[in-house]
C-alpha positions as CSV (number, residue, x, y, z in Angstrom):
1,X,59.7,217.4,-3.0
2,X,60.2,217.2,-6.9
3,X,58.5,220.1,-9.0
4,X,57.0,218.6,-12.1
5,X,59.9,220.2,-13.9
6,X,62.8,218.7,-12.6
7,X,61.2,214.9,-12.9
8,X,60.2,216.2,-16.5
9,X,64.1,217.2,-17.1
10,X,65.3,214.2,-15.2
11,X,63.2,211.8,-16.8
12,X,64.3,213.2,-20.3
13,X,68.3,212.5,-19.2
14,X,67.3,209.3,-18.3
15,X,66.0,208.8,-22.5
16,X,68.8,207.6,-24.8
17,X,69.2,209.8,-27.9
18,X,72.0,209.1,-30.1
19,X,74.8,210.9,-29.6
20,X,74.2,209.7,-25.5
21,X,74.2,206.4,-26.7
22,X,77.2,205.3,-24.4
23,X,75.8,207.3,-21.1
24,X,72.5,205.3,-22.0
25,X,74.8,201.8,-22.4
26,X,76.3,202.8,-18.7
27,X,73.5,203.5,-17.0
28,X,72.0,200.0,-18.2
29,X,75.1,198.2,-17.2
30,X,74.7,199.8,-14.1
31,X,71.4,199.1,-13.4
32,X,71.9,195.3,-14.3
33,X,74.8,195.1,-11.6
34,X,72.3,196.6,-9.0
35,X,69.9,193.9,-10.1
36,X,72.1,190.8,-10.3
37,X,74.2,191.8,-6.7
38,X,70.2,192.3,-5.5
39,X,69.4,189.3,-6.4
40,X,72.6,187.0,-5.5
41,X,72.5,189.1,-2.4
42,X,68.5,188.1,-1.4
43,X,68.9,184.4,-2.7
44,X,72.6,183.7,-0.5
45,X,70.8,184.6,2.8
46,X,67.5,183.2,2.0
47,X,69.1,179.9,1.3
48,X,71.3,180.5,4.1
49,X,68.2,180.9,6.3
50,X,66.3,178.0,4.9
51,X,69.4,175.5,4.9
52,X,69.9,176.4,9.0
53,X,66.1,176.8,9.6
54,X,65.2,172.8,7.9
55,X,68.8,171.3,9.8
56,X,67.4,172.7,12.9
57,X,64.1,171.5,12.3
58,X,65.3,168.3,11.6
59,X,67.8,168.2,14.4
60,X,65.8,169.4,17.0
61,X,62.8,167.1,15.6
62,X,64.7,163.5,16.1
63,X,66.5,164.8,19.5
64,X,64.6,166.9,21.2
65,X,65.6,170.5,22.6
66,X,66.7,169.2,25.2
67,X,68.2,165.9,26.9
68,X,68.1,164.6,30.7
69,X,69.8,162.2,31.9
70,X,72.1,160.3,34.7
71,X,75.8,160.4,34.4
72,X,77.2,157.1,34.1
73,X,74.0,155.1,34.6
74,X,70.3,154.6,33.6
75,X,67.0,156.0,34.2
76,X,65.2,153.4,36.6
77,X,62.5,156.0,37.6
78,X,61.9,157.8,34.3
79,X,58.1,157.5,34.2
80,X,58.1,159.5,37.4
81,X,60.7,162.0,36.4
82,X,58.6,162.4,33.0
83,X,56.0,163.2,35.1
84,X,58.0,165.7,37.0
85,X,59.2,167.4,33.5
86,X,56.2,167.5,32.1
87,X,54.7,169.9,35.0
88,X,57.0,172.6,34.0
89,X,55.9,175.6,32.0
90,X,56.7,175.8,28.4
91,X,57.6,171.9,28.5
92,X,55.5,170.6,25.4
93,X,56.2,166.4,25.1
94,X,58.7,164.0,27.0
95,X,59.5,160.5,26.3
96,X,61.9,158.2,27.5
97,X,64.3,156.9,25.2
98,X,67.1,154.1,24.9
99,X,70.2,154.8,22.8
100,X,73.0,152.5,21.6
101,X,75.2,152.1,18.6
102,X,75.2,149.0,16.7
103,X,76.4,147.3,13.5
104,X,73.0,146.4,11.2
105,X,73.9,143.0,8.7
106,X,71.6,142.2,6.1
107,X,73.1,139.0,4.0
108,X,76.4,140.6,2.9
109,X,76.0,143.9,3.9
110,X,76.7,146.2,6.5
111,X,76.3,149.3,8.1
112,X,77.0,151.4,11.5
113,X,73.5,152.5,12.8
114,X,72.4,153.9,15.7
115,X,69.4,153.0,17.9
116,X,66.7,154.7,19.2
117,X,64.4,152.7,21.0
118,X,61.2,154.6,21.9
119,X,57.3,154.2,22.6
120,X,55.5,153.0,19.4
121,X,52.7,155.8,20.4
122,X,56.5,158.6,20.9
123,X,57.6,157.2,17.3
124,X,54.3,158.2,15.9
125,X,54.5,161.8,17.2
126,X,57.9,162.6,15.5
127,X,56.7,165.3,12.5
128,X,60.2,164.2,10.6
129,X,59.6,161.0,10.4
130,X,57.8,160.2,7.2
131,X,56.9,156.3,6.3
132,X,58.0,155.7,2.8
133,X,57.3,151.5,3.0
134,X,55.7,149.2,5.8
135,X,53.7,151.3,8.3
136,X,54.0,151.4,12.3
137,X,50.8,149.3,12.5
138,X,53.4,146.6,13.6
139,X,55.9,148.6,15.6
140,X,55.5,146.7,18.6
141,X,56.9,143.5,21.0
142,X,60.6,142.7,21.1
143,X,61.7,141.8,17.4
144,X,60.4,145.1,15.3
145,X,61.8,148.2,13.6
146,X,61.9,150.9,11.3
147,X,64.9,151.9,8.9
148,X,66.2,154.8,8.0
149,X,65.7,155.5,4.3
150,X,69.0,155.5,3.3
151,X,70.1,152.9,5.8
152,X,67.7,150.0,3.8
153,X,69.3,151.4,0.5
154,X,72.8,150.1,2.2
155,X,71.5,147.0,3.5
156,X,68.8,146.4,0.0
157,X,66.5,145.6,2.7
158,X,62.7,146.7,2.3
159,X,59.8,146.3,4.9
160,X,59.3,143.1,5.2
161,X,62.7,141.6,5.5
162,X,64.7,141.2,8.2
163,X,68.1,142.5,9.8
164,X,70.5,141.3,12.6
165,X,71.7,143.9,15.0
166,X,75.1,143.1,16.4
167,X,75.8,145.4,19.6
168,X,79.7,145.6,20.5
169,X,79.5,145.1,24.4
170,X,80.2,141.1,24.5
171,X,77.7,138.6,26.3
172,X,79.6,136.1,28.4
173,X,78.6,132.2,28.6
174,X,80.3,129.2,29.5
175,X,81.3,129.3,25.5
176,X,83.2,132.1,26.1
177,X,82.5,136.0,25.1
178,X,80.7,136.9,22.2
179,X,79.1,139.7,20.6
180,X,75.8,140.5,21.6
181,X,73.3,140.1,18.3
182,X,69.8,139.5,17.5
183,X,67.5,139.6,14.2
184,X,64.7,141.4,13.8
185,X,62.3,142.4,11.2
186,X,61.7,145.2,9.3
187,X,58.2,146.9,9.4
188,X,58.3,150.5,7.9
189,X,61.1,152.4,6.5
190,X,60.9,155.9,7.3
191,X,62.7,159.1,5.6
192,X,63.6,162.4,7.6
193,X,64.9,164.2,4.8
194,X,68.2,164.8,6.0
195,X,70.8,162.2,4.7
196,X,72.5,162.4,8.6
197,X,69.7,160.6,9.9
198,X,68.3,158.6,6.9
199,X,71.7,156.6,7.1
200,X,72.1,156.1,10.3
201,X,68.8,156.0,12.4
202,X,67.1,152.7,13.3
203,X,63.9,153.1,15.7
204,X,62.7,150.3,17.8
205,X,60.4,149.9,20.7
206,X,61.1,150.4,24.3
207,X,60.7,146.9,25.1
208,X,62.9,145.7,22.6
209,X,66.0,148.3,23.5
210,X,65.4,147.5,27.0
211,X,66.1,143.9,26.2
212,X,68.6,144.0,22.9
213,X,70.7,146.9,25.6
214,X,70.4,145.4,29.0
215,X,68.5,147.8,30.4
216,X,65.9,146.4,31.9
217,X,62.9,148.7,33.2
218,X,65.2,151.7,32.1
219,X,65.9,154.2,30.1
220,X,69.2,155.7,29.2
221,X,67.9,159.5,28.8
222,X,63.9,161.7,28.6
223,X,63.8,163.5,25.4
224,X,62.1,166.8,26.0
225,X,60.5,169.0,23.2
226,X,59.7,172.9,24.6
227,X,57.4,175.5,22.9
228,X,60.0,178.1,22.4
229,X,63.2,176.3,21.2
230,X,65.2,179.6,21.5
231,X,64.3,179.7,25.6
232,X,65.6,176.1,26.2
233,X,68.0,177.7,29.3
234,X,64.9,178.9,31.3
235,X,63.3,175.9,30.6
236,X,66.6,173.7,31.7
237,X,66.6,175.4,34.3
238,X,63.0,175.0,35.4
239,X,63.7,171.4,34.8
240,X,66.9,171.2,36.9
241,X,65.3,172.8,39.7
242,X,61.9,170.3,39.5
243,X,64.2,167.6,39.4
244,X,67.2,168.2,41.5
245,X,70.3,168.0,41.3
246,X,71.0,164.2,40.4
247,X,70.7,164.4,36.4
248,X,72.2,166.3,33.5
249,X,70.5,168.5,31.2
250,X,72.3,169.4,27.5
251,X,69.7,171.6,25.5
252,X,70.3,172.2,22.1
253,X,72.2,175.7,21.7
254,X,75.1,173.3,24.1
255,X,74.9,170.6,22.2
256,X,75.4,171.9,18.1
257,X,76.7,175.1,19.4
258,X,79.5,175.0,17.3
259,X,77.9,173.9,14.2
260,X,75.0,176.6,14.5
261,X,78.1,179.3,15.1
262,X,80.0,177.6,12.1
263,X,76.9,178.2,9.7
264,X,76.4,181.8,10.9
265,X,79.8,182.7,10.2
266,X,79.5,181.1,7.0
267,X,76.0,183.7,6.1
268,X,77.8,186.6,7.7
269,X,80.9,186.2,5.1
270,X,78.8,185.5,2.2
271,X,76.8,188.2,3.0
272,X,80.1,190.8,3.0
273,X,81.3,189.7,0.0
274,X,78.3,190.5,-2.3
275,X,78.2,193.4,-0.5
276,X,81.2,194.3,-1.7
277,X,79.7,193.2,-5.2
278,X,76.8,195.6,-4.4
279,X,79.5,198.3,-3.8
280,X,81.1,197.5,-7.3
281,X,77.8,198.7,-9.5
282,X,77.0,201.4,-7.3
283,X,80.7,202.5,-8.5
284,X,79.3,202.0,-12.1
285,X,76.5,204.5,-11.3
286,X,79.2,206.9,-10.2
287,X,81.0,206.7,-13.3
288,X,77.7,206.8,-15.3
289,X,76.5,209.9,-13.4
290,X,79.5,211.8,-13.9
291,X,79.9,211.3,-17.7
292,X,76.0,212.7,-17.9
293,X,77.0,215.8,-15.9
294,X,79.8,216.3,-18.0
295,X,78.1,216.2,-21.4
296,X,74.8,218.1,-20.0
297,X,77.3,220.8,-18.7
298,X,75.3,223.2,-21.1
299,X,72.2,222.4,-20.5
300,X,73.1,222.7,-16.4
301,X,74.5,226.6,-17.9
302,X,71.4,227.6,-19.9
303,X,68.9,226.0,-16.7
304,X,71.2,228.2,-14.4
305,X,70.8,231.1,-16.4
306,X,66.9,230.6,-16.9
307,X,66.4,230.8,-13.0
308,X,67.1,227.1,-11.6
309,X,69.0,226.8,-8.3
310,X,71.7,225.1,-7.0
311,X,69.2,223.1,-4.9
312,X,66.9,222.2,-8.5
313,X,70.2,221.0,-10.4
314,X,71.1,218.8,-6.9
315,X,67.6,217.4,-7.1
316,X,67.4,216.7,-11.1
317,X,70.8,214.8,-11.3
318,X,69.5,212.6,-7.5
319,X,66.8,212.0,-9.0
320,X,68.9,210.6,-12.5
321,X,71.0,208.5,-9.9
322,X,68.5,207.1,-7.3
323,X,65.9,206.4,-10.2
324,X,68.8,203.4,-11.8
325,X,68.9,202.5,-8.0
326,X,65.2,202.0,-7.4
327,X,64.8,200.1,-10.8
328,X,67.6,198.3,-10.9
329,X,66.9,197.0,-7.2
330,X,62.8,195.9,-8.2
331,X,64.0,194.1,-10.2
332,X,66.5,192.3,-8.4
333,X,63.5,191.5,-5.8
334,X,61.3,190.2,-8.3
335,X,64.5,187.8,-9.8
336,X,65.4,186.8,-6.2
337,X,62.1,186.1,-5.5
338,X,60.9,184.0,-8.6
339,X,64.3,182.1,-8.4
340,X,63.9,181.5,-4.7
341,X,59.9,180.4,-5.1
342,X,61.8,178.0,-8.0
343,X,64.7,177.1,-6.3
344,X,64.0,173.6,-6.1
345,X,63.3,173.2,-9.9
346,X,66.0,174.9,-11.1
347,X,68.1,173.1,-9.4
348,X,66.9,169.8,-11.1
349,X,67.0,171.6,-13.9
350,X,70.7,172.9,-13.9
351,X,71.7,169.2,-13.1
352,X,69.9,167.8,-16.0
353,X,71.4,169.9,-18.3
354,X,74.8,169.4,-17.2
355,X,75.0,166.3,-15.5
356,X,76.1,167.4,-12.3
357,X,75.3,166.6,-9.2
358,X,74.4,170.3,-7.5
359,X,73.6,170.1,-3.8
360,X,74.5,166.7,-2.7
361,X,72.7,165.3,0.6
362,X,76.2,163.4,1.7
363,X,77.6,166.7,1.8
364,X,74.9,169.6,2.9
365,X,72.6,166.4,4.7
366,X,69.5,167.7,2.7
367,X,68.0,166.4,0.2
368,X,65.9,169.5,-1.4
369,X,67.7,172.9,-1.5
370,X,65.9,175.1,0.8
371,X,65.2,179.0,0.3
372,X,63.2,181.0,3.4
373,X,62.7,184.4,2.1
374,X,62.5,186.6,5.5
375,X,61.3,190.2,5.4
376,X,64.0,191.5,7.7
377,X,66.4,190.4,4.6
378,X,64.5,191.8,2.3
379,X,64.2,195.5,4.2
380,X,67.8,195.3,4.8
381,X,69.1,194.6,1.3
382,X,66.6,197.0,-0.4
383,X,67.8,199.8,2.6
384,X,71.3,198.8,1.7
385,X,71.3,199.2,-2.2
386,X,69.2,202.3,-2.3
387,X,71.8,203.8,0.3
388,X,74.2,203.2,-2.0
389,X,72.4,204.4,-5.1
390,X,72.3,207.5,-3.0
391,X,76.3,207.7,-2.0
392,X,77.0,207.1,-5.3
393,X,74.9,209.6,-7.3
394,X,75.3,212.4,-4.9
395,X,78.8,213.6,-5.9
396,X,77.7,213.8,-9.2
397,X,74.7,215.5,-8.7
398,X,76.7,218.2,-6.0
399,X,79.6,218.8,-8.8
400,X,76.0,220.0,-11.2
401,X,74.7,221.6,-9.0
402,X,78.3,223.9,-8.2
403,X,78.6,223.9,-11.9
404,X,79.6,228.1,-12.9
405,X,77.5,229.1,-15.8
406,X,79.4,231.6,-17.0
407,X,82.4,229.3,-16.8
408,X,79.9,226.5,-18.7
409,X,79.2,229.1,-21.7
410,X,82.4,230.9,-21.9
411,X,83.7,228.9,-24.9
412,X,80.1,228.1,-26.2
């Protein structure tokens, strides 16, 4: 614990006077490098964290958490195998689903797309998808469907119009072989946020698929969303065992396994270079702390002399040190977290300004910048910066407190 006098004297070395002008301009330096590699530090892995947490959302919203399905053929039974999955614990929805890749043509234009046809009720019960024209009121029968966002932008479609689908696998007739195609109209266009799917995804009913893919009364694979998305395994293999062994199961962590591990190594060098930054000012309070233990060197003598112990002068000058830490890290919080809380509208800002395109959705697949401020981070960097505060002030403060006052005042 601190006596009143040593926060007194310590808080009185922490006051500029004149001739300790440049002390006073090193200790502000340093406490602005603690705040700025605070606040870098907080705002790298809360965007970090929000980028990974709204792609996983987003993925594991349109696909599922995990996937069954029978290699090389289709699902003729899935209602009753949906009704299997469905019994086992921590299973929350299944639906059956049939995929396909085709080629959408509106008038002159065209795009790659791919097709998920699904339940008009399944469709409704996706949390991503978000109708920005049309509604689902229609999404029914065997000539209906919803476009991705980005997709009708490609196409300069709108609900309302309609588009071909051309699907590679050729139909045979006494004509010859041709590519399988049919037009169908456009009741809603839906956005998911995330420029991956808003480009590519077209939604249709079951009906429809089952037609347009020649899969009549099937379904190419059950889409199953669980309640704990990070114990898919023990739910697979609850699943596989319910089943048997006749399908395939692929949860998530399989599936974008190496895009989840290329985004945590991404966080996990971010995060070691600004600690390195961090490192760098707490150097700066070093340097800052030694120069005011050299020019208080008589002031260290004559406390000495008046009765003050080694342990008092250790205390004063940690106190000096850890004081820059503390401040210069609240405020670094309080930047990283108004910045964060305003990520979005800086960002609009900063392009505005400079007419630059900051964050763009081809590249990161997001449209809004996200920032998820996580206590754990926030415990972590504040532990981390006033550790170093600490390092860094205590050789200082041991060289005061071995400081020789006869040695001090000899030349005095």
């Amino acid at each position: 614990m601190l006596a009143p006098v040593e926060r007194l004297i310590a808080l009185r070395y922490l006051r500029a006077r004149r001739k300790e002008g440049f002390i006073s301009v090193i200790a502000g330096f340093s406490l602005l490098g603690i705040a700025v590699a605070v606040a870098t530090l907080i705002i790298v892995l809360s965007v970090m964290s929000g980028f990974r947490q709204e792609v996983l959302s987003r993925l594991l919203g349109i696909n599922g958490h995990l996937n069954l399905a029978a290699a090389g053929r289709n699902l003729t039974d899935f209602d009753q195998v949906a009704a299997e999955v469905a019994k086992v614990p921590g299973v929350l929805a299944v639906y059956p689903t049939v995929d396909g890749n085709v080629m959408a043509t509106a008038g002159r234009y065209a795009a790659g797309a791919q097709v998920h046809a699904v339940r008009p009720d399944d469709v409704r019960k996706i949390r991503q998808v978000r109708i920005v024209d049309g509604d689902l009121e229609q999404f029914s029968g065997k000539s209906a469907l919803a476009l991705g966002s980005r997709l009708a932008e490609r196409l300069h479609v709108k609900a309302g119009d309609v588009v071909t689908l051309i699907q590679p696998q050729n139909s045979c007739t006494v004509l010859g072989c041709i590519p399988r195609s049919k037009t169908y109209d456009v009741v809603a266009i839906f956005e998911v946020g995330m420029s991956f799917y808003d480009e590519r995804i077209i939604y249709m009913p079951l009906e429809a698929g089952q037609l347009f893919f020649q899969a009549k009364d099937a379904a190419s694979a059950l889409v199953i969303d669980v309640d704990d998305p990070d114990n898919v395994f023990r739910i697979g293999r609850a699943i596989f065992d319910a089943t048997g062994a006749r399908f395939r199961i692929i949860d998530w962590q399989q599936q974008y396994a190496g895009y989840f591990a290329w985004l945590d190594v991404q966080r996990n060098v971010l995060a070691l270079v600004l600690t390195l930054i961090m490192v760098v000012a707490a150097l700066n309070v070093i340097s800052g702390q030694v120069l005011l233990v050299r020019d208080k060197t008589r002031e260290i003598a004559i406390l000495r002399t008046m009765g003050a112990t080694r342990r008092s002068i250790l205390r004063i000058f940690l106190m000096c040190g850890i004081g820059v830490g503390i401040v210069g890290t609240a405020l670094g919080v309080v930047l990283a977290v108004l910045f964060c809380d305003n990520i979005e509208t800086i960002r609009q800002w900063l392009q505005d300004v400079a007419h630059i395109t900051l964050f763009p959705p081809d590249v990161y697949f997001l449209k809004e910048l996200p920032a998820r401020l996580s206590a754990a981070n926030l415990v972590e960097v504040i532990a981390l910066s006033l550790g170093l505060s600490f390092l860094a002030t205590s050789y200082a403060a041991w060289r005061a407190a071995r400081l020789d006052p006869v040695e001090a005042l000899r030349y005095e």
